[in-house]
MARSE-693677 format. One line per 2 residues: for each residue x, y, z of C-alpha. Coordinates in Angstrom, 3 decimals, always signed. Each point is the difference from the previous one (the first is absolute). Layout:
BEGIN
X:Y:Z | ...
This chain:
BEGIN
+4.229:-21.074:-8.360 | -0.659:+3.305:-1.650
-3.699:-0.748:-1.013 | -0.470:-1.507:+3.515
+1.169:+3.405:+1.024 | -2.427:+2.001:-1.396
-2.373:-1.575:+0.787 | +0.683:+0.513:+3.426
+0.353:+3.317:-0.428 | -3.409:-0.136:-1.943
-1.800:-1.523:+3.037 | +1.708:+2.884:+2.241
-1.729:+2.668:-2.329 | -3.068:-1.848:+0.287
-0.178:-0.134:+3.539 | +0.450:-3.483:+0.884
+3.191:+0.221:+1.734 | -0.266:-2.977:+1.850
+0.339:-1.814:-3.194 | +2.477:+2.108:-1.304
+2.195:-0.936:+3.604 | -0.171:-3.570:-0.387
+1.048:+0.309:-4.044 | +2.880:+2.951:+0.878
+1.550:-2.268:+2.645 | -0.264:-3.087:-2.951
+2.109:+2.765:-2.433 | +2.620:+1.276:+2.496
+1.187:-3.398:+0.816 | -0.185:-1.812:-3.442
+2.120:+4.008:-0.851 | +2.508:-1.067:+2.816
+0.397:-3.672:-0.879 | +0.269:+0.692:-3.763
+2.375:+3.420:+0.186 | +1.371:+0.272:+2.968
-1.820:+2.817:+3.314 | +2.517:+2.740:-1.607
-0.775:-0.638:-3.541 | -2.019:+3.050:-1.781
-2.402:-2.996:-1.293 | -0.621:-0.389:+3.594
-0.184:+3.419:+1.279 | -2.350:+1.446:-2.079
-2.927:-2.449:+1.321 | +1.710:+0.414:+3.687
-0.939:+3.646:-0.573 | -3.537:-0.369:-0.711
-0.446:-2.728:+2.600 | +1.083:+2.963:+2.802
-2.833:+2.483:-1.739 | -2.440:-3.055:+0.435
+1.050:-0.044:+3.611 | -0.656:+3.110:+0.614
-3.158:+0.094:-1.297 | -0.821:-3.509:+1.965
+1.578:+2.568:+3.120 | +2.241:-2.323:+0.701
+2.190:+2.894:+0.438 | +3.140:-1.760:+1.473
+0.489:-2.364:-2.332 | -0.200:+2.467:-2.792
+2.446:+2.328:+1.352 | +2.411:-2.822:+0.126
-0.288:-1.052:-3.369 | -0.367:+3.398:-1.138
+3.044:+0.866:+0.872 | +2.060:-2.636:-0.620
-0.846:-0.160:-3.690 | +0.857:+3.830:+0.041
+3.179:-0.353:+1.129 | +0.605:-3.322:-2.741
-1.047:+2.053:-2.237 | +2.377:+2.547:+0.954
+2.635:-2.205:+0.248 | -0.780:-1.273:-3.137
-0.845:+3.216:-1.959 | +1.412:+2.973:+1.835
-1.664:+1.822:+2.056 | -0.902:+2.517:-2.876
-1.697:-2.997:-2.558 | -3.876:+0.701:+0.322
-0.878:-3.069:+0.925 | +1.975:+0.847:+3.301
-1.740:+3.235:+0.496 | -3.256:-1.217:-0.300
+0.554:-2.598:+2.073 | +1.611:+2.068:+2.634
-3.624:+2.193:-0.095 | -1.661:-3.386:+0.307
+1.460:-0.647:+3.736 | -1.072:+3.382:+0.829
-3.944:-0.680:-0.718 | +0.672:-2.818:+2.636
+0.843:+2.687:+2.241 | -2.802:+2.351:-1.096
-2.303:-2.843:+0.903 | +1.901:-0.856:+3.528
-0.545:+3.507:+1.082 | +3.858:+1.182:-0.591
-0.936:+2.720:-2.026 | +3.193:+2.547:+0.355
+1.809:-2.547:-1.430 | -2.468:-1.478:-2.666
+0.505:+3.942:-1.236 | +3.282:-0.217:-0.378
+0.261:-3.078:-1.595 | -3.182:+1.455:-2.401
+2.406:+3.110:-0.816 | +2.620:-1.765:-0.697
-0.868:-2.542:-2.054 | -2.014:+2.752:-2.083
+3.441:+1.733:-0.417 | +1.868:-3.196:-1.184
-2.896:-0.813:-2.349 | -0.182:+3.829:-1.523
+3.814:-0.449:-0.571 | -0.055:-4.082:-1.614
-3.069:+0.143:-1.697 | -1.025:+4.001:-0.850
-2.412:+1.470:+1.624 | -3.407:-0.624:-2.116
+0.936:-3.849:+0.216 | -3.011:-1.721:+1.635
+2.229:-1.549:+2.610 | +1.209:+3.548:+1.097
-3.480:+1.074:+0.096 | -1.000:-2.788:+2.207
+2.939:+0.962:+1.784 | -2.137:+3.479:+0.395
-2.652:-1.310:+1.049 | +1.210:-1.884:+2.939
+1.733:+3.319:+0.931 | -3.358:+1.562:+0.070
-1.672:-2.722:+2.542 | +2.909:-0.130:+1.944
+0.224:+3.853:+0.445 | -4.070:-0.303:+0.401
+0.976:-2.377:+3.344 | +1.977:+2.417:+1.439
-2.094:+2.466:-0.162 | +0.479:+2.517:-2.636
-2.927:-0.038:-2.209 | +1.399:+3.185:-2.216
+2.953:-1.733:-0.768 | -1.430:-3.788:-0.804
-3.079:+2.080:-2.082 | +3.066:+1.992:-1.881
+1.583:-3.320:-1.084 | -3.503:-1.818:-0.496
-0.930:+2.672:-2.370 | +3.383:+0.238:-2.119
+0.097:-3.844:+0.004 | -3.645:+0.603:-1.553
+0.845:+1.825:-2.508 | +3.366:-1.285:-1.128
-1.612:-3.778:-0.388 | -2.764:+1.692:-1.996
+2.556:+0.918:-2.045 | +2.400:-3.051:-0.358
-3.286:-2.820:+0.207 | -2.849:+2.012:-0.491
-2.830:+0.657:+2.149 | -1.787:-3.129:+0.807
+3.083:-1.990:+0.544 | -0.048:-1.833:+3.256
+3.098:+1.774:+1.185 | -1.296:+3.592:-1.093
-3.732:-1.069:+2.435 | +2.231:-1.010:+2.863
+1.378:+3.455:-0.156 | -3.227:+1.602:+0.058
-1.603:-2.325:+2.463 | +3.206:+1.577:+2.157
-0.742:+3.317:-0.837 | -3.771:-0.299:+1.034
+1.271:-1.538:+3.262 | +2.150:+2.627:+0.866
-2.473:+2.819:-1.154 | -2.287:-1.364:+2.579
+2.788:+0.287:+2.795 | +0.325:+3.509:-1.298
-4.079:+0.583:+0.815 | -0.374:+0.643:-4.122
-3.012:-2.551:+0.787 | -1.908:+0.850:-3.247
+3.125:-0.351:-2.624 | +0.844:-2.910:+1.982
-3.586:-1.561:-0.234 | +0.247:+0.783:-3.598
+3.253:-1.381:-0.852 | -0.749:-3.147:+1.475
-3.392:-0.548:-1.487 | +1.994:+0.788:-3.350
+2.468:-2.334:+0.792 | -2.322:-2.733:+0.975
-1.559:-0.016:-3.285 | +2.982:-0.173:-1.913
+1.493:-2.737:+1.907 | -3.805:-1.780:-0.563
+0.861:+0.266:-3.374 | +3.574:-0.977:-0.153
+0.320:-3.066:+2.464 | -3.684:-0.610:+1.172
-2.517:+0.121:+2.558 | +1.824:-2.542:+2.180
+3.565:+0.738:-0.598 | +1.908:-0.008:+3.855
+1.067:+3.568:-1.206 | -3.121:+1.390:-0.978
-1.332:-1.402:+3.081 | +2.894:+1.462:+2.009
-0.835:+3.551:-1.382 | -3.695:-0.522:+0.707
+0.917:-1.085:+3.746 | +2.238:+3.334:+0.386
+3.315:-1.774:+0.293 | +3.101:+1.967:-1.307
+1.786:-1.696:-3.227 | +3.613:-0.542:-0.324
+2.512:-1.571:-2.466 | +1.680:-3.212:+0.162
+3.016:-0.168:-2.064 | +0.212:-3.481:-1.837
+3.267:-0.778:-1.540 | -0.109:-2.538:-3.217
+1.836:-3.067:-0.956 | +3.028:+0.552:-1.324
């Protein structure tokens, strides 16, 4: 199950989530038959079937699986266990996409406070947690404040990943976004071109995120919990 798994979520990094739909839906029900819908064996491919939803826009149906595996997880877990957090911050990039974006801000904030306080806050997963904060203040419209976080998310995954990690280029693909919404055209032309040819390097010409970056779309973070 776990290798069929992966390689669903290989397919949905590739781009070819239609595949990746019909072999997610094969996972989450062998999951359920084998463990049980509550089971964490279960929940953790429940959890990236929702962020293949969304992506698919099929918004409703992510929502409600979204945030039924954060609340089993919560159940499970406690509300404070990162795996609840970041699934918690998961429902709100539902909402982000639905157009609820007060509320995908909250949700953003607060799952980047429960993930400072489970997992530190230089952890990848807390900086992910950033970065979402970023976009989601970017949708409300306050460009200072989504740039502020973009940039310190920057800088702090330089430092815990190193520079041409994917996680450190989907800050600064952020950052060039939201320099551009702040009329800083020419560092924002800059920083993207930059960015492009690091993320050439890193995942490819044809990689669904270098080709998101190239097509001006705004990156975010998915958490993925593991098998435990």
């Amino acid at each position: 199950m776990i290798a069929e798994h992966d390689h669903a979520l290989c397919l949905r990094r590739s781009g070819q989530l239609a595949r990746a739909d019909e072999l997610m839906r094969e996972v989450v029900d062998l999951a359920r038959q084998l463990h049980g819908p509550r089971h964490p064996a279960a929940l953790f491919v429940v959890a990236d079937y929702a962020s293949l939803l969304r992506e698919h826009r099929d918004l409703d149906r992510s929502w409600t699986l979204a945030d039924r595996v954060a609340r089993d997880y919560a159940d499970l877990l406690g509300n404070a266990h990162p795996f609840s957090v970041g699934t918690a911050g998961n429902v709100g990039l539902t909402l982000w996409e639905s157009g609820d974006r007060d509320e995908a801000l909250r949700i953003a904030e607060r799952a980047l406070r429960g993930m400072t306080v489970a997992m530190g806050a230089d952890h990848p997963w807390t900086l992910g947690c950033s970065l979402n904060v970023a976009g989601a203040r970017s949708l409300v419209g306050d460009p200072e404040g989504a740039a502020g976080y973009s940039r310190d998310c920057m800088e702090r995954s330089a430092r815990a990943v190193g520079s041409a990690h994917p996680l450190t280029l989907m800050c600064k693909a952020a950052l060039a976004a939201d320099l551009r919404s702040l009329r800083q055209t020419d560092a924002a032309d800059r920083l993207r071109q930059e960015t492009l040819g690091q993320l050439v390097e890193a995942l490819g010409v044809n990689s669904p995120f270098t080709l998101a970056v190239r097509q001006g779309e705004r990156p975010y973070w998915d958490f993925e919990p593991q098998p435990e």
